[in-house]
C-alpha positions as CSV (number, residue, x, y, z in Angstrom):
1,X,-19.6,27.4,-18.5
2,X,-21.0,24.0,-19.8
3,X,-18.5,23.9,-22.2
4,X,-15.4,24.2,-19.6
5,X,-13.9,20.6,-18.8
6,X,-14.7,20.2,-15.6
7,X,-11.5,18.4,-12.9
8,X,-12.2,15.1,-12.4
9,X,-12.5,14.2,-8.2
10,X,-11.3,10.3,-7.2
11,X,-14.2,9.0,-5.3
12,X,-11.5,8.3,-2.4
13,X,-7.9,8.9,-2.0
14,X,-6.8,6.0,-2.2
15,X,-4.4,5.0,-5.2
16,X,-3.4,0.9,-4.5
17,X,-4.5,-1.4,-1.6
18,X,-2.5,-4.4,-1.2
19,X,-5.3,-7.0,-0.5
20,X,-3.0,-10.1,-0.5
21,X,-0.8,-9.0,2.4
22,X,-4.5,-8.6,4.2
23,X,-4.6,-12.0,3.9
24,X,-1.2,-13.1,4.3
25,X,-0.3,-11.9,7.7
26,X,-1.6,-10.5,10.8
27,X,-1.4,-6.7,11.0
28,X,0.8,-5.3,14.1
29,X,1.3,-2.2,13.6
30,X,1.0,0.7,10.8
31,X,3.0,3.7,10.0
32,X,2.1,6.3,7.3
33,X,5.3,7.5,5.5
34,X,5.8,9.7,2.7
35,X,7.5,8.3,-0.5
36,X,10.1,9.8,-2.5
37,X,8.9,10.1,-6.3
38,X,10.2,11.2,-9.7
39,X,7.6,13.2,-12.0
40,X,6.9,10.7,-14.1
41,X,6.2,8.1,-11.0
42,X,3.0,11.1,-9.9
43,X,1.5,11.4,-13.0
44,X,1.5,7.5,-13.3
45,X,-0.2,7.5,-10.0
46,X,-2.7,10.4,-10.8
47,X,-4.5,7.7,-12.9
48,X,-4.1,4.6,-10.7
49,X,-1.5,2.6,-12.5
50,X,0.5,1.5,-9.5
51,X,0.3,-2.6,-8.4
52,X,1.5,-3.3,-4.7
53,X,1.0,-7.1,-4.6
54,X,4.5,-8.2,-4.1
55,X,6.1,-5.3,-2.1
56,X,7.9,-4.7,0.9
57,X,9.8,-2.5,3.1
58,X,13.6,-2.9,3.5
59,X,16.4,-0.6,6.2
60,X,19.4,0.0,5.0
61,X,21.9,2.4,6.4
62,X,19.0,3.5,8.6
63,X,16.6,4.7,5.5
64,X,13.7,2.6,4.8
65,X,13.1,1.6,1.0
66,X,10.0,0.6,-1.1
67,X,11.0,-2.8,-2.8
68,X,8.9,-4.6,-5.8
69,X,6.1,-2.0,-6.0
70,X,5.2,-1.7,-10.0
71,X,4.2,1.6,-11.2
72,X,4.2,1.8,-14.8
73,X,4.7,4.5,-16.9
74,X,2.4,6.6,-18.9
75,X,3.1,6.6,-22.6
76,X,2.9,10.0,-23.1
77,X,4.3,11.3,-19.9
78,X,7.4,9.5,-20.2
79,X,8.6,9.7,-23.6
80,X,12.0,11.6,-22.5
81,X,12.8,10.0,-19.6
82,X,14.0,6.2,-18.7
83,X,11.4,4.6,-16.5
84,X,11.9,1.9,-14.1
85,X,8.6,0.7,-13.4
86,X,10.4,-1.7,-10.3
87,X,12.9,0.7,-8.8
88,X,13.3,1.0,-5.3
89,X,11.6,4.1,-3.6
90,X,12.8,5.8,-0.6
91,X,10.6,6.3,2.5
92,X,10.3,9.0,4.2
93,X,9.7,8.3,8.4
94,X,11.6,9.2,11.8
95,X,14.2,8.1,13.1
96,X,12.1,7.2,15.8
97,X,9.7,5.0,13.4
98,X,12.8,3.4,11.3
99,X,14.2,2.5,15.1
100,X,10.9,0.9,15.9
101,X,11.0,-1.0,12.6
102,X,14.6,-2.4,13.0
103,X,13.7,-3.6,16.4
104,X,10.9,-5.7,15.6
105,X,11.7,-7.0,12.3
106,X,14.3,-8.2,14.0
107,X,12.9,-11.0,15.8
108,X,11.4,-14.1,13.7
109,X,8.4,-14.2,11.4
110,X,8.5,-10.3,11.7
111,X,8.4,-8.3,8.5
112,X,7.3,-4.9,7.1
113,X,4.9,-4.9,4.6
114,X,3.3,-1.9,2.4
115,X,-0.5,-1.8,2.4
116,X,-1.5,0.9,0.4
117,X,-0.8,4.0,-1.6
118,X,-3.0,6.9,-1.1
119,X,-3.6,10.7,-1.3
120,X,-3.3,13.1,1.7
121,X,-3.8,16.5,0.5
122,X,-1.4,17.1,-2.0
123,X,1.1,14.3,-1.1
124,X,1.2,10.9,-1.5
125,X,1.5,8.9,1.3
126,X,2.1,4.7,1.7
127,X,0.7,2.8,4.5
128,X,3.4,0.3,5.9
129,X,2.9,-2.1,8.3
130,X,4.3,-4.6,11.0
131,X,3.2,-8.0,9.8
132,X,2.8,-11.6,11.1
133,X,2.9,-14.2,8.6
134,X,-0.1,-16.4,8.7
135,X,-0.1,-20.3,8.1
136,X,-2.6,-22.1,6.7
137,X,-5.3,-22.9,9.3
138,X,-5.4,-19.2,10.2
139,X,-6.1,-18.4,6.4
140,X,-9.1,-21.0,6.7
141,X,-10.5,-19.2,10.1
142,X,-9.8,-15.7,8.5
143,X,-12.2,-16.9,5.6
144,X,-14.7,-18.6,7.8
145,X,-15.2,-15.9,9.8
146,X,-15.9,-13.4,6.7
147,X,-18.4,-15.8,5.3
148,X,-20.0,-16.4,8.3
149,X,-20.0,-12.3,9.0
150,X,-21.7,-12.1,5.4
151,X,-24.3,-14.9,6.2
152,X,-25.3,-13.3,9.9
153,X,-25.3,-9.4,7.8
154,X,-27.8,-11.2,5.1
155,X,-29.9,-13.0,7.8
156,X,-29.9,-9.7,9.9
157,X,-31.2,-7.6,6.8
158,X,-34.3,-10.2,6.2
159,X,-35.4,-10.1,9.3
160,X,-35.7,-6.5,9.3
């Protein structure tokens, strides 16, 4: 029994967080849709090689798509196949969702962003998002306010 290899368990489920749209707008709303994927796209994303910095979320013909998320490709899983690390990747919602997203992406300083890859049972599932963009000033309050949340943690921790 020691000798079997034992499965390895992520800590979490989550595969990519994109940490710069955090910071970069103001969070309306979230979906959770499934993504369509290739084999060689899973097994990429089984060890975490998948970058979401610069990504977003387009419609066309009523189907939502996956635009500028990087996932590279294993060496060894993808020696027979023609990878495409940038491709655009289908999203899977209802019509009822894409109709929500078309309506407010519609009006100015509106967009859809993707916020993270993750792991729900067997599937993996992206977190999208109705965003705000943020100007400049509200980057400097966002900031404040985390340092000043860190500070009053740290003063509350001494004084217990």
């Amino acid at each position: 029994m020691s000798n079997a290899k034992k499965k390895k368990s992520p800590s979490s489920g989550t595969i990519a967080l994109n940490k710069r749209a955090r910071h970069e707008y103001f969070i309306d709303q979230k979906f959770e849709a499934g993504i369509e994927l290739s084999g060689w796209e899973v097994k990429s994303l089984r060890e975490g090689k998948a970058q979401l910095v610069d990504s977003y979320v387009i419609i066309h013909r009523n189907e939502a798509y996956l635009i500028g998320a990087r996932i590279t490709p294993l060496l060894s899983a993808s020696t027979h196949v023609v990878c495409e690390p940038l491709r655009q990747r289908r999203l899977l919602l209802n019509r009822r969702e894409i109709d929500r997203i078309i309506q407010i992406t519609e009006q100015k300083g509106k967009t859809c962003a993707c916020m993270a890859l993750y792991w729900k049972g067997n599937k993996i599932k992206c977190e999208i998002a109705l965003v705000t963009g943020k100007k400049d000033h509200d980057k400097r309050d966002s900031a404040k306010e985390r340092d000043w949340n860190r500070d009053k943690e740290r003063l509350m921790k001494h004084k217990v």
